[in-house]
C-alpha positions in Angstrom: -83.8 150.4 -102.3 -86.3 153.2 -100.9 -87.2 154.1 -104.1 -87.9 150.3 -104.7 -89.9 150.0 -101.6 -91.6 153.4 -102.6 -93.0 152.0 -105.7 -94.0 148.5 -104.3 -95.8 150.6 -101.5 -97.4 152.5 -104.3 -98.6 149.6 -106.4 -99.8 148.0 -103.6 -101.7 150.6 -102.0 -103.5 150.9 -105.5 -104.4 147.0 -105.7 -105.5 146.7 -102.2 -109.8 146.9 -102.1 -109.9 145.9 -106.0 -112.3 143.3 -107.2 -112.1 139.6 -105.4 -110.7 137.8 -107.9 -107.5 140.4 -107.6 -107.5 140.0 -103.9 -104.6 137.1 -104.0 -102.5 139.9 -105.9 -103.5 142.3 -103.8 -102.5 140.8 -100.4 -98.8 139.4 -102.6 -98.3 142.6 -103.5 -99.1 144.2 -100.1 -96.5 141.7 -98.1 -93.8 142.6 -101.1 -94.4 146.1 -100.3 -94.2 145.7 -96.7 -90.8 143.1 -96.6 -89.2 145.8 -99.3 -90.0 148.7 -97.0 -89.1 146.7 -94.2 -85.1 146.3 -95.8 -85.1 149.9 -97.2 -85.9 151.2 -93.4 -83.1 148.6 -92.1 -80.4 150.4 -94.0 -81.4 153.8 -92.9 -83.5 154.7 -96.2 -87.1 156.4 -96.8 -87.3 158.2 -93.7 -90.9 159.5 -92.5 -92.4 158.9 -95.9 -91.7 155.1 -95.8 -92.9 154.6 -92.1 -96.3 156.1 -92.8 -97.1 153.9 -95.9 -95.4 151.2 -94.2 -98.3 151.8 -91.5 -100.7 152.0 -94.1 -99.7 148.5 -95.4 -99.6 146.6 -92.4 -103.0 148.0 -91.5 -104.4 146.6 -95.1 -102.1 143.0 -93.5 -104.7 143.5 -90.2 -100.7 143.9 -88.4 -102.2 146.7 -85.7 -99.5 146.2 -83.6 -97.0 146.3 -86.4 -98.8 149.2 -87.5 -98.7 151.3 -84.6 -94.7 150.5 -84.3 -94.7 152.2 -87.9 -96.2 155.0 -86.9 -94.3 155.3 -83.4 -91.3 155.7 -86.0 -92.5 158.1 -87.5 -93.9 160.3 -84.9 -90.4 159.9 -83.4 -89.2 162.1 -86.6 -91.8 164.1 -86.5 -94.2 164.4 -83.5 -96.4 166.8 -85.1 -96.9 165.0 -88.3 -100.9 165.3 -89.1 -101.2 162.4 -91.3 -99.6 159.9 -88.5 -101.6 161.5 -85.7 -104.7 161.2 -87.9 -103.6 157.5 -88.6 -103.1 156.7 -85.5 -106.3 158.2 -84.0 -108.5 156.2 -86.7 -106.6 153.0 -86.1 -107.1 153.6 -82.2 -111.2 154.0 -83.3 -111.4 151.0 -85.5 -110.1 149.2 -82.2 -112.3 150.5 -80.5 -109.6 152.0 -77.9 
């Protein structure tokens, strides 16, 4: 199932920002991402890899909260992790917090 969730994560992260005509596909293919890493992360797959795209994609879904509960997780695995500090720091910015 993680490696499921990893490839749904993947595609989606491609398709998201493409032309507007692709944007229904995009945002379809961005919630299947997110439920599948959702399920993958419920049965203790994926680990810290999974919560950061998971942030990603619930940043793309405008979820901040949800998105700074992803990366909570995986600053809680590892609380040095530069790609969720930088994450969170730019997601705190856009807020303007």
């Amino acid at each position: 199932l993680a490696q499921a969730a990893a490839a749904l994560l993947g595609a989606a992260l491609r398709t998201n920002g493409t032309a507007a005509e692709d944007a229904p596909f995009a945002a379809q293919a961005t919630s299947a991402a997110r439920d599948a890493a959702r399920g993958a992360l419920a049965l203790g797959q994926g680990g810290l890899p999974l919560w950061l795209n998971l942030a990603v994609v619930r940043r793309q879904l405008q979820d901040y909260e949800g998105s700074f509960a992803a990366l909570r997780e995986a600053l809680a695995l590892d609380n040095r992790n530069f790609s969720a500090l930088l994450m969170q720091a730019t997601l705190l910015d856009r807020l303007g917090r």
